[in-house]
N, C-alpha and C positions, 0 to 999 in steps of 0.2 A: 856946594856947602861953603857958608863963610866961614872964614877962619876964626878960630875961638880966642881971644886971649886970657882967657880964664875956664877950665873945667869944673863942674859940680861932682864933687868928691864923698864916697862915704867912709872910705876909714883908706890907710896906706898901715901894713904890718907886715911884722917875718916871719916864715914858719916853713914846711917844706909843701909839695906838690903832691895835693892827695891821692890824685887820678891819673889815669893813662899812660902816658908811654915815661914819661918825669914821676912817675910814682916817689915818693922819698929825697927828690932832692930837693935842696936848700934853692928857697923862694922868697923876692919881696912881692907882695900882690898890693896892686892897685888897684881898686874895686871903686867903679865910677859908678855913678847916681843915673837912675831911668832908663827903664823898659816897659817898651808899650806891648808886650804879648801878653803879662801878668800868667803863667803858667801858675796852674794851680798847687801844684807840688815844688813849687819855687824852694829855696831852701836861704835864700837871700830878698827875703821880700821887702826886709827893711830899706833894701836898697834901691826900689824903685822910685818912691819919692825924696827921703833922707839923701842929708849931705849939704858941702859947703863950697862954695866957690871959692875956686884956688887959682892964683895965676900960676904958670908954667916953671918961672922959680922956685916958686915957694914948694912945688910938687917936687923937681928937681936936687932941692936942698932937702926937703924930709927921705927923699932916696938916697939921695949920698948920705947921710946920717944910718940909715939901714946898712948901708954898704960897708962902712966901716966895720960892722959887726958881720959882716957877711961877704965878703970880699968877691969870692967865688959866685954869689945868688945869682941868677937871672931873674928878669923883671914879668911879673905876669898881672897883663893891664886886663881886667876881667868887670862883672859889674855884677846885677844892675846886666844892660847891653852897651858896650862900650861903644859899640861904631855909632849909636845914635847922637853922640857929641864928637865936632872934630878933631881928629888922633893928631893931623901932620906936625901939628909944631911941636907937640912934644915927644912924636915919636922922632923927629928929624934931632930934637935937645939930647935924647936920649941915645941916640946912635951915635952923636957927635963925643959923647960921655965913653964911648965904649961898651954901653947895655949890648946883654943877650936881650931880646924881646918875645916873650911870647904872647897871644891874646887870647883870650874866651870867646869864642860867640857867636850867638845861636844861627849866623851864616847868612838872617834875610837882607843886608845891607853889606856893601861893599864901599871899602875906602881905599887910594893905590896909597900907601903909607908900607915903609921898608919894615914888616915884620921878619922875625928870624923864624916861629913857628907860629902854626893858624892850627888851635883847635875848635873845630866848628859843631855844636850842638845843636841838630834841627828838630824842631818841636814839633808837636802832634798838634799843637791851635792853628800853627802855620801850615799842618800837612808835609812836615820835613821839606818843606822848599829848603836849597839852597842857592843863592845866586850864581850865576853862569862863570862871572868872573873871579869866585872861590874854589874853581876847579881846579884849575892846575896850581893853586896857591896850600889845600889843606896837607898839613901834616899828618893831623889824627882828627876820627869822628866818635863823639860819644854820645851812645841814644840811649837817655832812660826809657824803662821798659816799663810800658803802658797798655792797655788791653789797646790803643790806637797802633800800637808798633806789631808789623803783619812781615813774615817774609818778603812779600813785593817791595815794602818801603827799605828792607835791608838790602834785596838785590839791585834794587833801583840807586842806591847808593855806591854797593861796589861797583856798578857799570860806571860810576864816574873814571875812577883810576883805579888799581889793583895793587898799587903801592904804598897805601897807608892803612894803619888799622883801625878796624872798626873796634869799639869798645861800648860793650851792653851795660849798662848801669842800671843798678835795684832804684826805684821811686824812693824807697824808706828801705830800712832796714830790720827784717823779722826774716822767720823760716821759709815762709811761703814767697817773698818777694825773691828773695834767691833763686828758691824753685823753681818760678817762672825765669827768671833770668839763666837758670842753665837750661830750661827745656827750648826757651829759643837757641841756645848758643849750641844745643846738641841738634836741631835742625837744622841751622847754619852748616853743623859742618856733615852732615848725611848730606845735605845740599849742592857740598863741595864750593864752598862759600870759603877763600882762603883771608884769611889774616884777622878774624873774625874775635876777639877774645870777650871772657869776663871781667864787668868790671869792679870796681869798689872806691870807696870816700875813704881811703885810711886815715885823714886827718880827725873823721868822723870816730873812728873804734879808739885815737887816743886823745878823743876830748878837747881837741885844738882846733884852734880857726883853718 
């Protein structure tokens, strides 16, 4: 992959980390432009074509300007699918800065760029592929829960490693999408499927990005 000097950006904002194992804390997200899966229950669809070409400065300086108001934040570069534009320069600008780094993404492409966490969402169009060399790199995995999502695709996932959590997420939000989200998560653990939890969008319940 050639190197980029300019990224297509759709928005850079503050807010905290709605999901998984960062639940609650204080987050800059940088949400990059295009993804070629188009998952139907996307919840960022704006993101797949919108957005503006930014050189690595200019990204650089709208984060340290977040930064000032957030000193503590870690950086969460998400999309859109981030790795389908090249990360190194500005994950190397970024490291060089002192960022925590962590990324979103949906796990079918691979970049060697110095992430500090990898949370990897594999999707039911791709058949939860994940790529080989996101194995020993994920943090946490979070699978929205879809009539595609079947115990074998959650076991075949903890056979990866046994030391990251797996996180079930509702598609939307109502009675019944829960429902299904704990009667797989009560399989999981009759299963004996360990580190297995429920998940949620809390940014979603308080009306924030």
């Amino acid at each position: 992959m050639q190197a980029q000097s300019t990224l297509k950006i759709k928005e850079i904002f503050r807010s905290f980390q709605g999901e998984g194992v960062a639940l609650g804390s204080a987050s800059i997200f940088l949400r990059l432009s295009g993804c070629s899966l188009r998952c139907p229950y996307c919840d960022t669809k704006d993101s797949w074509e919108e957005g503006t070409l930014m050189t690595i400065a200019e990204i650089i300086a709208e984060l340290d300007s977040c930064r000032e108001k957030c000193t503590h934040c870690r950086v969460v570069i998400t999309g859109g699918e981030p790795l389908e534009q090249d990360l190194s320069p500005l994950v190397a600008a970024l490291k060089k800065k002192k960022y925590f780094v962590a990324i979103e993404t949906n796990g079918t492409i691979f970049q060697e760029v110095d992430i500090d966490w990898w949370t990897v969402s594999p999707k039911d169009v791709k058949k939860y592929f994940i790529h080989e060399k996101l194995f020993f790199r994920i943090s946490e995995v979070k699978l929205v829960v879809t009539p595609a999502l079947s115990m074998e695709v959650i076991r075949r996932i903890r056979g990866i490693r046994e030391d990251f959590f797996i996180f079930l997420q509702p598609d939307w939000y109502d009675k019944d999408r829960y429902k299904n989200v704990f009667r797989l998560f009560e399989q999981c653990r009759e299963a004996g499927l360990r580190d297995v939890r429920c998940g949620i969008q809390l940014h979603k319940i308080y009306a924030v990005k």
